[in-house]
C-alpha positions as a Python dict, from the first residue, in 0.01 Angstrom:
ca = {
    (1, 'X'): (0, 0, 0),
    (2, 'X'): (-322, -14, 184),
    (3, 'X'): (-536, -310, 235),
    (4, 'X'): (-898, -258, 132),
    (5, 'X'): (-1017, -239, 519),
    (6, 'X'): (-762, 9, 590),
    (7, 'X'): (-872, 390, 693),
    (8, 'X'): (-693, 705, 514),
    (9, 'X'): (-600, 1010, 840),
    (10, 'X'): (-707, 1377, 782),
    (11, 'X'): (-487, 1620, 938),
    (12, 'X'): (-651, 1637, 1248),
    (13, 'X'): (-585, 1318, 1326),
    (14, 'X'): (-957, 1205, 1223),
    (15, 'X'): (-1011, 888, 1028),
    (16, 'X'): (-1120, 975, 668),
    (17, 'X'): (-1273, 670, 438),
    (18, 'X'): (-1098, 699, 87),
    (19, 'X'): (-1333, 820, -183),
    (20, 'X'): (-1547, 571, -427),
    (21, 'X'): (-1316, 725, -678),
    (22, 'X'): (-1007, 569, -489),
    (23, 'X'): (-729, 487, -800),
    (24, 'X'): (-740, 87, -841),
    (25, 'X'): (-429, -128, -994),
    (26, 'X'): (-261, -7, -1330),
    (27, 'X'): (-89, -178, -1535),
    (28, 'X'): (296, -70, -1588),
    (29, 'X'): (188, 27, -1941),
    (30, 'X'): (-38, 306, -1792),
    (31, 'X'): (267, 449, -1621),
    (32, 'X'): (470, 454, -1894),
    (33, 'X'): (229, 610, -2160),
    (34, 'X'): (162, 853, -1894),
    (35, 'X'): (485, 949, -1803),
    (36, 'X'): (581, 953, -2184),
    (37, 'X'): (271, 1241, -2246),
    (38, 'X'): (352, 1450, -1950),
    (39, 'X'): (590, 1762, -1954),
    (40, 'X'): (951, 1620, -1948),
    (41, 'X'): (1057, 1792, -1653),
    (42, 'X'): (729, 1674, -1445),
    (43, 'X'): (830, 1284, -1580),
    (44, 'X'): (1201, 1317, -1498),
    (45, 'X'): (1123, 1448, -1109),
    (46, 'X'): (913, 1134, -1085),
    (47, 'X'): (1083, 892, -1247),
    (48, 'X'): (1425, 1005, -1019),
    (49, 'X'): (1225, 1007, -746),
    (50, 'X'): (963, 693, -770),
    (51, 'X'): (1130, 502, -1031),
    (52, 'X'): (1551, 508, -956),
    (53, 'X'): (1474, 573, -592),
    (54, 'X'): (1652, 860, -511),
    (55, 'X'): (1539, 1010, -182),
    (56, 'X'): (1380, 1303, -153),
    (57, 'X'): (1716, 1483, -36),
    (58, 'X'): (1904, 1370, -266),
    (59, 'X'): (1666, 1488, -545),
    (60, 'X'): (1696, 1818, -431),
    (61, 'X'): (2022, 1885, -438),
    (62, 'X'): (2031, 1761, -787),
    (63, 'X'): (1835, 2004, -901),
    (64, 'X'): (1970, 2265, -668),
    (65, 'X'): (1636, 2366, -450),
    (66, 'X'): (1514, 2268, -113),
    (67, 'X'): (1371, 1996, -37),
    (68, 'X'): (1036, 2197, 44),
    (69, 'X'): (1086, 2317, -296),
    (70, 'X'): (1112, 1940, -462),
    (71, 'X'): (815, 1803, -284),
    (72, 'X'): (605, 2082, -457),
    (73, 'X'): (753, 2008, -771),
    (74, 'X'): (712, 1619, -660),
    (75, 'X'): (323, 1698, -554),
    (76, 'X'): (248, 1919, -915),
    (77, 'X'): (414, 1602, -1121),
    (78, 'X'): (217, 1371, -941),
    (79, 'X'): (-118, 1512, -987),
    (80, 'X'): (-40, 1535, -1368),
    (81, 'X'): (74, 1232, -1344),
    (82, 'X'): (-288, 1079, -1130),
    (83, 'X'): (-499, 1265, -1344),
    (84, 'X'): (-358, 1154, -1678),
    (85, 'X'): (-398, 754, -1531),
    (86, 'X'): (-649, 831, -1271),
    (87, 'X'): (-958, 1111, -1458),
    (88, 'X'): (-1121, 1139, -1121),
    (89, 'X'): (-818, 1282, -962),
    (90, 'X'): (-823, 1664, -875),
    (91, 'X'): (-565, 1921, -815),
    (92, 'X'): (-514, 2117, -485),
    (93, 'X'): (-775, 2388, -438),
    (94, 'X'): (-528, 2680, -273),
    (95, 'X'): (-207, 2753, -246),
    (96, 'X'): (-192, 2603, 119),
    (97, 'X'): (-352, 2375, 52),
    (98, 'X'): (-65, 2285, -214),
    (99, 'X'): (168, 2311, 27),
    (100, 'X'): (-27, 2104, 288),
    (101, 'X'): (-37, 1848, 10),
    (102, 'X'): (337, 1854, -100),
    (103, 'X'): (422, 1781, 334),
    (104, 'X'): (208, 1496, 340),
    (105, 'X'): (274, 1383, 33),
    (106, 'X'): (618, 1365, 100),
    (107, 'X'): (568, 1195, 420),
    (108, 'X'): (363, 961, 295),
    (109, 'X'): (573, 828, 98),
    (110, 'X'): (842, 821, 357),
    (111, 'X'): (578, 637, 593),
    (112, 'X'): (297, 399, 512),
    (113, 'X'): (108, 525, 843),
    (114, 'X'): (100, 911, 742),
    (115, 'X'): (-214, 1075, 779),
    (116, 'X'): (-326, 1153, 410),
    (117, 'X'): (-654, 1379, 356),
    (118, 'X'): (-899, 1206, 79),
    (119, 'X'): (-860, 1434, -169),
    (120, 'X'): (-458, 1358, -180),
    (121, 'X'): (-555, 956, -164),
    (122, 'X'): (-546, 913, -578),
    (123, 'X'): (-190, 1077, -558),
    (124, 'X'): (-51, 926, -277),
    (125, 'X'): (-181, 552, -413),
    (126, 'X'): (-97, 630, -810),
    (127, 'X'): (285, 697, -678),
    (128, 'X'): (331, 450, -406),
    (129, 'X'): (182, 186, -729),
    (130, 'X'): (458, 368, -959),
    (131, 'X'): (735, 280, -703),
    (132, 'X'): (615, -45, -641),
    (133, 'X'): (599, -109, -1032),
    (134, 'X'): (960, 94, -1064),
    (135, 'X'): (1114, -264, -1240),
    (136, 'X'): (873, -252, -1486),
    (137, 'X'): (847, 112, -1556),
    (138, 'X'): (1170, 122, -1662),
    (139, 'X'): (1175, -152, -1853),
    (140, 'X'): (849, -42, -2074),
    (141, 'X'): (1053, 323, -2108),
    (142, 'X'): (1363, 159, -2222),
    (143, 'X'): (1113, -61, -2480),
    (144, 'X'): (955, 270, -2561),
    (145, 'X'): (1267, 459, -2675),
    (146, 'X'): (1407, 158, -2862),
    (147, 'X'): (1104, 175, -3060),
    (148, 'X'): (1069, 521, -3105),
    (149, 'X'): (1455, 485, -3273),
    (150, 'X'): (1392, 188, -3504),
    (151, 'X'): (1076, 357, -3653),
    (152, 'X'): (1040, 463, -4008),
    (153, 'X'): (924, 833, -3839),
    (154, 'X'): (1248, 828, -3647),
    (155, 'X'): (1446, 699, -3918),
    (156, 'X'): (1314, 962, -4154),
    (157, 'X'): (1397, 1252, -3917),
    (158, 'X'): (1767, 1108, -3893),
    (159, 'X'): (1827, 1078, -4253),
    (160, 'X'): (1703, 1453, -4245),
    (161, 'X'): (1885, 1569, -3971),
    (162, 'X'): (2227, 1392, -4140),
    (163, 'X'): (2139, 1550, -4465),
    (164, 'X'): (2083, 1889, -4298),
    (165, 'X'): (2439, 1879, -4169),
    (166, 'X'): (2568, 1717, -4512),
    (167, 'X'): (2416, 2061, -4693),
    (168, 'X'): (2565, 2294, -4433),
    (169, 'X'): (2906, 2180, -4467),
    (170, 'X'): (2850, 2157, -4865),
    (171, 'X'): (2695, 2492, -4855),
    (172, 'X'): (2996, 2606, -4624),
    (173, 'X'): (3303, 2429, -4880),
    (174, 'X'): (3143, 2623, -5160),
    (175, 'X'): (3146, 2957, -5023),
    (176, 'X'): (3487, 2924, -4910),
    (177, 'X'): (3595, 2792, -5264),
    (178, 'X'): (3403, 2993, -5458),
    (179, 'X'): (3549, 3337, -5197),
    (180, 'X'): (3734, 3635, -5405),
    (181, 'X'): (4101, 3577, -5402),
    (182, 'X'): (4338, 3863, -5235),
    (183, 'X'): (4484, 4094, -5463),
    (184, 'X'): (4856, 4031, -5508),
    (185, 'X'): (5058, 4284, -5317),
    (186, 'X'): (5241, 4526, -5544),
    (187, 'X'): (5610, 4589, -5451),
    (188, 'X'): (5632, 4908, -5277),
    (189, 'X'): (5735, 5219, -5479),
    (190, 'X'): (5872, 5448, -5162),
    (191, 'X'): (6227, 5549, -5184),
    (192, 'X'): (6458, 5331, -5043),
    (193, 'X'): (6676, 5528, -4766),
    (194, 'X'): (6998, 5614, -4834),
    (195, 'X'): (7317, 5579, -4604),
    (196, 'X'): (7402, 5877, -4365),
    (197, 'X'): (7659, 6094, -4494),
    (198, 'X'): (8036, 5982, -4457),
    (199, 'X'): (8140, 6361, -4422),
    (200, 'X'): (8351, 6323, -4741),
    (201, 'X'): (8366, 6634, -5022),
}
């Protein structure tokens, strides 16, 4: 993380002061209510990626795409993520300049000395602070879901669900019970055949 002093690096090498807007220290609570409210695709890439600390490789292979193609979905999740804990945030303006993002992004977070434009600062700092808090995270998302399953809303919705399944398999039984039977088969009526002639008179 850098110290207050330190300088942000555009792309051209140039020394760019982080904006006033510059994310400061959330709690672990921020992360997790954020990360609960986002898209659950957008939470899962970051929470494999920032939270387990799976490398970036290795994150794209489990989702079968490239690793240019994870760090774009890494850069969109984090800005959802930034902007839901961070207001001030902003998205990319362009296309390149999404994909300029998603490279430094992913570099940055690789290397604490990557050159970060000020407009990708909130993002960078908001997921180096999620890594850094990964212990926690996951500790307040494991709280999270055992609360979510002892409350009376959740209880409620299991009771339904179980007596959903109860009236299918009633409503099934009866059906089958209640089914037409088969008429008997009647003995059949056709001629039996008779043996071939001996030859006798």
């Amino acid at each position: 993380m850098p110290q207050e002093n330190d300088q942000w690096m555009g792309e051209d090498g140039g020394h760019v002061t982080p904006p006033e807007s510059s994310p400061s220290r959330p709690p672990p609570q921020a992360f997790v209510r954020a990360l609960r409210e986002m898209e659950p695709r957008s939470a899962a890439v970051l929470t494999r990626r920032l939270v387990t600390g799976a490398s970036l490789g290795d994150c794209a292979r489990f989702y079968g795409v490239t690793d240019e193609a994870l760090s774009v979905m890494l850069l969109r999740a984090a800005v959802s993520l930034t902007r839901n804990v961070f207001p001030g945030a902003r998205e990319p303006a362009t296309a390149e300049e999404e994909s300029a993002w998603a490279r430094m992004l992913a570099a940055a977070l690789e290397r604490e000395a990557a050159p970060v434009p000020a407009g990708l600062v909130p993002v960078v700092e908001a997921c180096r602070r999620l890594r850094a808090l990964s212990g926690d995270v996951t500790a307040g998302l494991e709280a999270a879901t055992r609360e979510d399953q002892a409350s009376p809303q959740r209880r409620r919705e299991d009771w339904l669900r179980r007596l959903a399944v109860m009236a299918l398999l009633a409503l099934t039984a009866y059906l089958y019970l209640s089914r037409p039977e088969e008429p008997a088969r009647r003995p059949s009526t056709a001629p039996q055949p008779t043996a071939p002639d001996s030859g006798r008179p």
